[in-house]
N, C-alpha and C positions, 0 to 999 in steps of 0.2 A: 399040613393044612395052613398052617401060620405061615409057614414061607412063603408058601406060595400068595397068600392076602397081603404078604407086605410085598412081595414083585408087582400085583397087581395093582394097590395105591402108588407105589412109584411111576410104575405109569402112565400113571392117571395123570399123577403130579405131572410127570415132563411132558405128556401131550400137550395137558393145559399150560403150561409154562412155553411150551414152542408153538402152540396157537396164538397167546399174547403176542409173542415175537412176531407171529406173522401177519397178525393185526395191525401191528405197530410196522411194518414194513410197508404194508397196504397201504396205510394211513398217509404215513411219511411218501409213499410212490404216488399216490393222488395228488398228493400237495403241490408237489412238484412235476406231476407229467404234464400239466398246461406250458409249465414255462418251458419244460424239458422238451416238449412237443414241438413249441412257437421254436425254440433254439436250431433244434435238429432240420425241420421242415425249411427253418432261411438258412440251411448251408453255414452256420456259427454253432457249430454243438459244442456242450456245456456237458460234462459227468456230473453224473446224483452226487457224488463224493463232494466232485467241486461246491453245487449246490447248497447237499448240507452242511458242508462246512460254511458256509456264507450265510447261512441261513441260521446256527445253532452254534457255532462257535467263533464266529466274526461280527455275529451281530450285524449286518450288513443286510443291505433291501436287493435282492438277490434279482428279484424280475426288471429293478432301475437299470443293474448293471447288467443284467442279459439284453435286455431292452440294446443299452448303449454298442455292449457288439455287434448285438444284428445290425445296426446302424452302419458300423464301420465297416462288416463286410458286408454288405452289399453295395455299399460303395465302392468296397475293391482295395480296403482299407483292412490289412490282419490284423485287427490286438486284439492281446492276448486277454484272459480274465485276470492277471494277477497286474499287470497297467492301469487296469481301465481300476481294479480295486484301490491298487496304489495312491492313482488322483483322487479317489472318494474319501480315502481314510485323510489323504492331505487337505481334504476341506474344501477340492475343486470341484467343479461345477460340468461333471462327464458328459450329459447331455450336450450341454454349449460346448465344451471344448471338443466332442467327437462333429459336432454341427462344424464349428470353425475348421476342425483341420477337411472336413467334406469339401467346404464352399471354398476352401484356400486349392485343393484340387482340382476343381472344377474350373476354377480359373487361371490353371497354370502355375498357382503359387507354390514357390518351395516351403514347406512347411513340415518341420519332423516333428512327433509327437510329445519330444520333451521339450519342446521349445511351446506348444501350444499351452500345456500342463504349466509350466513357466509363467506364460502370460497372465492366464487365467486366473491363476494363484495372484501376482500382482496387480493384479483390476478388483480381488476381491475387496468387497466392503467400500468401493467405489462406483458411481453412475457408469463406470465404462464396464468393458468384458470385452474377452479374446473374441467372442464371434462380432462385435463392432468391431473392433479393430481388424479382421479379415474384412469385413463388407467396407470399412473404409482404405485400406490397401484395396481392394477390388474397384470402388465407385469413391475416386476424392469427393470430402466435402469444404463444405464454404464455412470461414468462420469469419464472422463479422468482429471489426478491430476500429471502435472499440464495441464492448459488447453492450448492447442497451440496457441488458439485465444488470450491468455494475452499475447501473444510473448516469454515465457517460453517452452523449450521440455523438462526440466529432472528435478529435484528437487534436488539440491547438499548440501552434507553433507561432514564434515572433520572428519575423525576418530583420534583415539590419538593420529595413528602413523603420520600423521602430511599429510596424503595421501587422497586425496580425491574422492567418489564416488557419480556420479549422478546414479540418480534413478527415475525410472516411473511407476506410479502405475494407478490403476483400478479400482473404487470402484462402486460395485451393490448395490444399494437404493433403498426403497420403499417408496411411501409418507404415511403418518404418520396422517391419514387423523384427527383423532382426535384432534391432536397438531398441524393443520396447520395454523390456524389462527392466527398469530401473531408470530409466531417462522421463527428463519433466514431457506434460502435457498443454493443452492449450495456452491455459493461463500463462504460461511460458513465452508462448508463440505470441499474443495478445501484447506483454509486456516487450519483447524484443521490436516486434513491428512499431510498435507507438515511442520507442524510443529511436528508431530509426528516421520516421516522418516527422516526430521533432528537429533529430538532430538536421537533418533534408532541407527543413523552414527556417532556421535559426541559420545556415552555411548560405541562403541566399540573399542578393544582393536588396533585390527587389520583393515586394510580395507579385509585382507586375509577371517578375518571372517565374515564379510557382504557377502563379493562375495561368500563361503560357502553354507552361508543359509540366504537367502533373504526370506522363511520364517519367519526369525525370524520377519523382520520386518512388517507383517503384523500383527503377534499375538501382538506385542507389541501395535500396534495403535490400533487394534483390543478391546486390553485392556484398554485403556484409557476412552472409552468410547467419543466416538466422538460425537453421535449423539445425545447427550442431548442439549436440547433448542431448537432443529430444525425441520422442517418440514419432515425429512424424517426419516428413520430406516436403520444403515448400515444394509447389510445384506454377506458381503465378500471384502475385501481388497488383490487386487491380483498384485504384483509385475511384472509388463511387460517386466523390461529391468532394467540392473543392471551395469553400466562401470565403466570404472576407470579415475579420470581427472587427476590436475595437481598434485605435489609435490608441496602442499600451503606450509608445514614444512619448509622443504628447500627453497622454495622462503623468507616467513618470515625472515630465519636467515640470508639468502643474504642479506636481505636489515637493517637487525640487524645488520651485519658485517659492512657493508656501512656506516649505519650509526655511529658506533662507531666509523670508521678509519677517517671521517670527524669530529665528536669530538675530536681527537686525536689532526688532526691534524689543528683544528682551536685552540687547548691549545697549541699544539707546536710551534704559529704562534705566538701566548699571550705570551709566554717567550724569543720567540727569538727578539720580538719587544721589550721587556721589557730590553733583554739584550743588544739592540741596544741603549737603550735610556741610560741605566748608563754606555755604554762603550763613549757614548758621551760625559755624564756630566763628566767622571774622565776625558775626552781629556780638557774639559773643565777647570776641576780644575789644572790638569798641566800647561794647558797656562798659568791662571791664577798666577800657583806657578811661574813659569817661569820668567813673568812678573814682578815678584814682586824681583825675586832675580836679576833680571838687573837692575830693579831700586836701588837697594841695592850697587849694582855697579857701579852705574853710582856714587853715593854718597865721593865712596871713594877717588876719586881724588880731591873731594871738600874738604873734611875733611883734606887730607895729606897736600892740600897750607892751609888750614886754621892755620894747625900746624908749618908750616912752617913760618906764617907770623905772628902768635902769637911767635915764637920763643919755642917752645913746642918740637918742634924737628930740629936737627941738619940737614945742606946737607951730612954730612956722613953717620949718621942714615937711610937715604934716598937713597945713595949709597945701602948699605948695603940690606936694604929691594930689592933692587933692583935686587941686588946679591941672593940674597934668591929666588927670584921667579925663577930669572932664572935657579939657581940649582935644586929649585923642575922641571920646567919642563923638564930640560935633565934630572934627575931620570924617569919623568913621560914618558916620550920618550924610554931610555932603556928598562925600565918594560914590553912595549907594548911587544906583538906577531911578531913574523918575519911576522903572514899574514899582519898585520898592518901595516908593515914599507915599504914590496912591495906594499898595498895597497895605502901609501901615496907618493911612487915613480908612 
C-alpha cells in the first residue's frame, strides 16, 4: 500500500512538473507566434530557436530585427538573421542601412551589404547616414560655397590689378558611395572650391576679366580636381554671383604712403634732435671759451702791478699802454656802422 502511494505522489509530482513546462512552452509560443506569424506569412521565416535566442540569451529586440528582414526580402534582398544581428550588436542603425541598400537597388546602384554596414557605422554620431548618402548618389545636391551658416556670403579674391571681386558659387555632388568610408565631407569640398576661386582671382590680370567670364572660374577649379580624398564626385561648379569690392591696391599704397611719411618723419625728428643737442653743446663750448677768456683778463691787471712792483715796468710805460687802448677803442668806435652809433645813442 506504501508503494504504491509513493508511485502515485510521483506522479503527481511529474505531471505537475511537465504541465509547468507546458505552460511555460505556451507562454513562450504566444510571445512569439505574432512575430513568428508576421515572419512566416512575408516569406522571411525566423525559428522559435532563433527567436529565443535573440530574445533571452542575446538580449536583442528580436521583432526590430525580424522587422529589418521582411524588409529586405521583400525587396528581393536575402539576409540572413545572423547579418542583420551582426550590424545591431555593432551599433548600426539596421533599419537605415536595410532602407539604403533597398533605395540603392532600386536605382541601379551597386551596393553589397558590407559596404552599406561600413557606411553606416562611419556617419554614426554624425548629421549624415548611409541612406543620405544613397539618396544623394541617387538625386545630387547643391552645396553652397561659401556656406551662409559659417557667417561668410561671397568668397573674395584680389586680381593683380590691385581690385577686388567677391564671388559665389554652387557646386552639384554626388556621394561617392565607394570612397565614402573614411574620406573628408563637405566642409572639405567648401574649403577646396574657395581656395580655387581665390586662387582663379588672384592669377587674373584684370578684375574686368573675371567679371567677363566667370566661367572661367569654374573650368579652372573644375580642373584641379577637387574631389579627390572625398566622399563625394563633383559633378558642376556654377558661379551664382560675381561683384566688385574694394580698391585693396590703392588702400595698400595709402597705408604704404602713411607709412613712409611717418618714417620720414620720425628720421626728421632723429636729426632735428640730434641738431638741437650739438647746437647746444657748441652754446656750450662758447661759454665755456668765454669763460675762460675773462679769466684770462681778469689776470692782466694782476701781472701789470706785478710788473710794476718788480720794477719791470715804468709808470710811463703804463701811461702809455693806457694811451694805446684808448686809441684802439676810438678807431674801434669810428670803424662801427652809423646803424651802430644810432644804435648806441
Amino acid at each position: 500500500m506504501n508503494t504504491l502511494t509513493l508511485a502515485i505522489s510521483v506522479m503527481e509530482v511529474g505531471l505537475i512538473l511537465v504541465g509547468i513546462f507546458l505552460i511555460i512552452l505556451l507562454i513562450l509560443f504566444f510571445s512569439f507566434f505574432s512575430v513568428w506569424m508576421k515572419a512566416l506569412s512575408s516569406g522571411a521565416s525566423v525559428g522559435f530557436g532563433s527567436l529565443f535566442a535573440m530574445r533571452f540569451l542575446r538580449k536583442l529586440p528580436y521583432s526590430l530585427i525580424v522587422d529589418a528582414r521582411i524588409m529586405s526580402v521583400k525587396a528581393g534582398i536575402d539576409l540572413s538573421i545572423n547579418e542583420i544581428e551582426t550590424q545591431y550588436m555593432a551599433g548600426g542603425d539596421i533599419i537605415q542601412t536595410v532602407q539604403a541598400l533597398i533605395n540603392a537597388k532600386k536605382a541601379g546602384i551597386t551596393l553589397e551589404w558590407d559596404k552599406a554596414c561600413a557606411i553606416d557605422l562611419a556617419t554614426k554620431g554624425t548629421s549624415k547616414s548611409v541612406l543620405e548618402a544613397v539618396h544623394t548618389s541617387i538625386n545630387p545636391k547643391v552645396i553652397d560655397c561659401p556656406q551662409p551658416s559659417q557667417g561668410r556670403n561671397t568668397i573674395d579674391g584680389v586680381a593683380k590689378d590691385g581690385i577686388q571681386v567677391k564671388a559665389r558659387a554652387r557646386v552639384t555632388v554626388r556621394s561617392n558611395l565607394e570612397n565614402y568610408v573614411g574620406s573628408a565631407l563637405e566642409e572639405t569640398i567648401i574649403a577646396r572650391v574657395g581656395e580655387g576661386i581665390v586662387t582663379t582671382i588672384g592669377s587674373a590680370e584684370s578684375y574686368k576679366f573675371v567679371l567677363e567670364n566667370p566661367d572661367r572660374i569654374s573650368k579652372n577649379v573644375l580642373e584641379r580636381g577637387l574631389d579627390v580624398g572625398t566622399a563625394f564626385e563633383i559633378i558642376s561648379i556654377d558661379i551664382a554671383d560675381v561683384d566688385v569690392g574694394d580698391n585693396i591696391g590703392a588702400k595698400l599704397q595709402e597705408a604704404q604712403a602713411i607709412a613712409n611719411k611717418n618714417m620720414a618723419q620720425a628720421q626728421a625728428e632723429i636729426r632735428r634732435a640730434a641738431a638741437v643737442a650739438l647746437e647746444q653743446e657748441m652754446k656750450a663750448k662758447v661759454e665755456e671759451m668765454q669763460a675762460k677768456v675773462v679769466e684770462a683778463e681778469a689776470e692782466v691787471p694782476l701781472a701789470l702791478a706785478e710788473s710794476l712792483r718788480s720794477g719791470k715796468m715804468g709808470f710811463m710805460d703804463y701811461y702809455k699802454l693806457q694811451n694805446i687802448q684808448s686809441d684802439t677803442a676810438m678807431r674801434e668806435a669810428i670803424s662801427k656802422p652809423e646803424s651802430s652809433h644810432d644804435e648806441n645813442s
